[in-house]
C-alpha positions in Angstrom: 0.0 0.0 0.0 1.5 3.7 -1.1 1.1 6.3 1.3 -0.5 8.1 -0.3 -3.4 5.9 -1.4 -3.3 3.0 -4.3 -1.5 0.2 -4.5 2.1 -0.3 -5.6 4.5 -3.2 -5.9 7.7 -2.8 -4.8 9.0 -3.3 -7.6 7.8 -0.6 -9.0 10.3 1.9 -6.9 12.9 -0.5 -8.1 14.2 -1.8 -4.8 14.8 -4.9 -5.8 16.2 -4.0 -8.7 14.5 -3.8 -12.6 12.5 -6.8 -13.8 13.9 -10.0 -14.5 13.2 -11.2 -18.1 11.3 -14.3 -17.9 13.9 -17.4 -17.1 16.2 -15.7 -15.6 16.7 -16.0 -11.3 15.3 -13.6 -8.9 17.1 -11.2 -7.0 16.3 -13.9 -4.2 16.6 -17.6 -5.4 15.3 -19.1 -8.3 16.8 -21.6 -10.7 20.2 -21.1 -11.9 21.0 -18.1 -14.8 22.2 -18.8 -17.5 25.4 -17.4 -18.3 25.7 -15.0 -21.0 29.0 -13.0 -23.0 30.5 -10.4 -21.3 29.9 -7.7 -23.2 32.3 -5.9 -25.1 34.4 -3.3 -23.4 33.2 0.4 -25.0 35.7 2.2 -27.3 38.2 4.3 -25.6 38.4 1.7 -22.4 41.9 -0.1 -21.3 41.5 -3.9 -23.4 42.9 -5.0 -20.5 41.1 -4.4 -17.7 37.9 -3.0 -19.6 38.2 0.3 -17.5 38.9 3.6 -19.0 42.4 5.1 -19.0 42.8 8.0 -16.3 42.0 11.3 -17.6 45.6 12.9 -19.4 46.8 9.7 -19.8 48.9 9.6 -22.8 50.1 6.4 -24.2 52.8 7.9 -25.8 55.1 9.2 -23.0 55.4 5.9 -21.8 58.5 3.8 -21.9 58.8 1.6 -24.1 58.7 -2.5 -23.6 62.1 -3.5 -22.8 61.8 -6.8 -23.7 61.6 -10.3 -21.3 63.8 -10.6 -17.9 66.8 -11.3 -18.6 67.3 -9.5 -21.9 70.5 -7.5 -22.5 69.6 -4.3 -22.1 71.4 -1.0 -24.1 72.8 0.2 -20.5 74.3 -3.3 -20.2 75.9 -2.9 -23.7 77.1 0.1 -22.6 78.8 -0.8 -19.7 80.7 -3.5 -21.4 82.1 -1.4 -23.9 83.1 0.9 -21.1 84.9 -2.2 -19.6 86.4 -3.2 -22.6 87.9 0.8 -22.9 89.3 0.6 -19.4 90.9 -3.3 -20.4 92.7 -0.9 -23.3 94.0 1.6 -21.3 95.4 -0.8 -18.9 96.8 -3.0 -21.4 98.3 0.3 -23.5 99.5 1.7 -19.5 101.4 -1.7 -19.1 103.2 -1.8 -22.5 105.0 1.6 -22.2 105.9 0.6 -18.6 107.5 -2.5 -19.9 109.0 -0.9 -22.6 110.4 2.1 -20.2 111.9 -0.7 -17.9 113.4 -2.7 -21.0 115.2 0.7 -22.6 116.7 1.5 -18.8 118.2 -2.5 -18.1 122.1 -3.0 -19.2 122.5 -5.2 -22.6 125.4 -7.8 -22.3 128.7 -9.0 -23.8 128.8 -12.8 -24.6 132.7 -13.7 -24.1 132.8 -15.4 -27.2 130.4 -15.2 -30.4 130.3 -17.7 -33.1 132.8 -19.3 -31.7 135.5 -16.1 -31.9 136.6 -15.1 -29.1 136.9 -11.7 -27.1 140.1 -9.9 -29.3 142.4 -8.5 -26.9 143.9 -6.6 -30.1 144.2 -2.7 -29.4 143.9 -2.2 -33.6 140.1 -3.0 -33.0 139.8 -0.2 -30.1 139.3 2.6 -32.4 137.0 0.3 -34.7 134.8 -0.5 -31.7 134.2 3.0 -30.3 133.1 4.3 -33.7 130.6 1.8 -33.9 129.7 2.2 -30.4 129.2 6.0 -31.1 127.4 5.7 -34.1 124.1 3.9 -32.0 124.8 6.3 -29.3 123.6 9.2 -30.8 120.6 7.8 -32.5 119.5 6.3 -28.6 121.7 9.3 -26.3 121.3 8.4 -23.1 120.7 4.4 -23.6 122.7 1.7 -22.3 124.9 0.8 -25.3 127.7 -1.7 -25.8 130.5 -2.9 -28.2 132.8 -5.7 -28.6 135.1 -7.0 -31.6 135.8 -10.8 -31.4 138.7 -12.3 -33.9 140.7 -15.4 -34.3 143.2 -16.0 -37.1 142.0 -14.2 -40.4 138.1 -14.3 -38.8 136.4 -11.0 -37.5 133.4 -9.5 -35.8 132.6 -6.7 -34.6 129.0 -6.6 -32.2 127.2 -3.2 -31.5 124.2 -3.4 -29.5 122.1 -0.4 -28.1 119.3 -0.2 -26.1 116.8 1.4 -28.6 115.9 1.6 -32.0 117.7 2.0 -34.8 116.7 3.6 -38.2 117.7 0.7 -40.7 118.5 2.3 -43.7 120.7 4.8 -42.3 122.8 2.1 -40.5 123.1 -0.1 -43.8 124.1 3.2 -45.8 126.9 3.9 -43.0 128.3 0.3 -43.4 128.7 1.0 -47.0 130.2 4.2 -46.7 132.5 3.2 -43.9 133.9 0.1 -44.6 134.6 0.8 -48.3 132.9 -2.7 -49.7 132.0 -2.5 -53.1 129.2 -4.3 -54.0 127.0 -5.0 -51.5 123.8 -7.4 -52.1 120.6 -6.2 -51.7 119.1 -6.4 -48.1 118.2 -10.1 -47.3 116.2 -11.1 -43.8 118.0 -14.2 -42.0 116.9 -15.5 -38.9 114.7 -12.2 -37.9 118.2 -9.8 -38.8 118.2 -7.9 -42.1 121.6 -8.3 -43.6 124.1 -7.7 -46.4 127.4 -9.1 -48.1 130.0 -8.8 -50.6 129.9 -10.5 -54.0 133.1 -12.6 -52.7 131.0 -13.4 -49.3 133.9 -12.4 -46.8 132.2 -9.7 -45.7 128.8 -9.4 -44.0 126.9 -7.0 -41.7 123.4 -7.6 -40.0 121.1 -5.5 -38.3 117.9 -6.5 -35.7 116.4 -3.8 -34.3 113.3 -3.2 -32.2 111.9 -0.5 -30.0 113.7 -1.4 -27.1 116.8 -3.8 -28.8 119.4 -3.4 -32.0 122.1 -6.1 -32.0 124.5 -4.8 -35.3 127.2 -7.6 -36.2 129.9 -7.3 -38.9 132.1 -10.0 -40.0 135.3 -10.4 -42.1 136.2 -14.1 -43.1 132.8 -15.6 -42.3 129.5 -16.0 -44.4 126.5 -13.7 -44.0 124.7 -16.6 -42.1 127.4 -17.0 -39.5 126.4 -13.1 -39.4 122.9 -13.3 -39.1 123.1 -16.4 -36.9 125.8 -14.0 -34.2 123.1 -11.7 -34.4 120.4 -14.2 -33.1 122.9 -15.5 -30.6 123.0 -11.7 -28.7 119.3 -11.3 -29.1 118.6 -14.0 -27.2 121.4 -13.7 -24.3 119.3 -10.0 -23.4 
């Protein structure tokens, strides 16, 4: 009964909410509904949730998908590059310091090379300095060394320097000082870069590096029993 008069359902104020269709359960019991679609989220909503996006949200100032866990990142990339940079340095750091501690160590004399031994001969006193002099200036400052080694009509004469030589120069000096005509063209033996005369009594070989130059000249002995008293040095340093 309405207050005021008539009579109404309650339903018709909607307190139990709107009408059921026929077949469908009561807002209190009743067989089973049946279960029908979801309905299709309006334009404009979030697919998926099915709410709206927030008002301003912009799609398009957010970051974009960086992939699955575990994925390698352009940061990470970055890093190891910055690794590998440092690795360089290091690495470029530790070869000058070995190379600085190589130029300052003292080379070394063998007493005998090729089998000559040390000549006791002053004649070869004046011969030595020059050459001795000669790697000096190109390296001032460097430990340098000479040494002249004879027996019977066989000669050499060792120069060795602490430093690098410039080749050409040194092979043009030989030829200008010792008077041979006739040199050979520039042959590599054994790691030494060497010449001789067209009789082969006469031979001179040069190794040099940035921290090593081992110079041997011989008189009475082939240009590999030069180049092979060249390797013999290089490996006593």
């Amino acid at each position: 009964m309405s207050q005021f008069g008539g009579t109404r359902r309650a339903d018709d104020y909607g307190f139990f909410g709107p009408s059921k269709p026929s077949g469908t359960s009561g807002q209190f019991g009743g067989p089973p509904a049946t279960a029908s679609p979801s309905p299709a989220p309006l334009a404009g909503t979030n697919p998926a949730f099915g709410a709206p996006a927030p008002a301003g949200f912009d799609y398009a100032s957010q970051p974009a998908f960086s992939g699955p866990a575990g994925q390698k990142s352009g940061l990470g990339a970055g890093r190891v590059l910055g690794l590998l940079g440092i690795v360089a340095l290091l690495l470029i750091a530790g070869w000058f310091g070995w190379t600085r501690h190589q130029l300052s160590q003292p080379v070394q004399v063998p007493a005998t090379l090729i089998g000559l031994p040390l000549a006791s001969d002053p004649e070869f006193e004046a011969l030595v300095l020059e050459a001795e002099d000669g790697v000096r200036q190109q390296n001032p400052g460097r430990p340098a060394e000479a040494a002249a080694y004879g027996a019977e009509n066989q000669v050499a004469v060792l120069v060795l320097v602490r430093g690098e030589v410039r080749m050409d120069q040194e092979f043009t000096d030989f030829a200008a000082s010792s008077g041979v005509p006739g040199l050979s063209s520039r042959q590599e033996i054994n790691g030494a870069s060497c010449v001789a005369d067209a009789g082969g009594t006469v031979a001179f070989c040069v190794r040099s590096s940035r921290t090593l130059t081992v110079e041997v000249a011989t008189i009475g002995r082939s240009i590999n029993d030069a180049a092979a008293a060249v390797q013999e040095v290089w490996r006593l340093q």
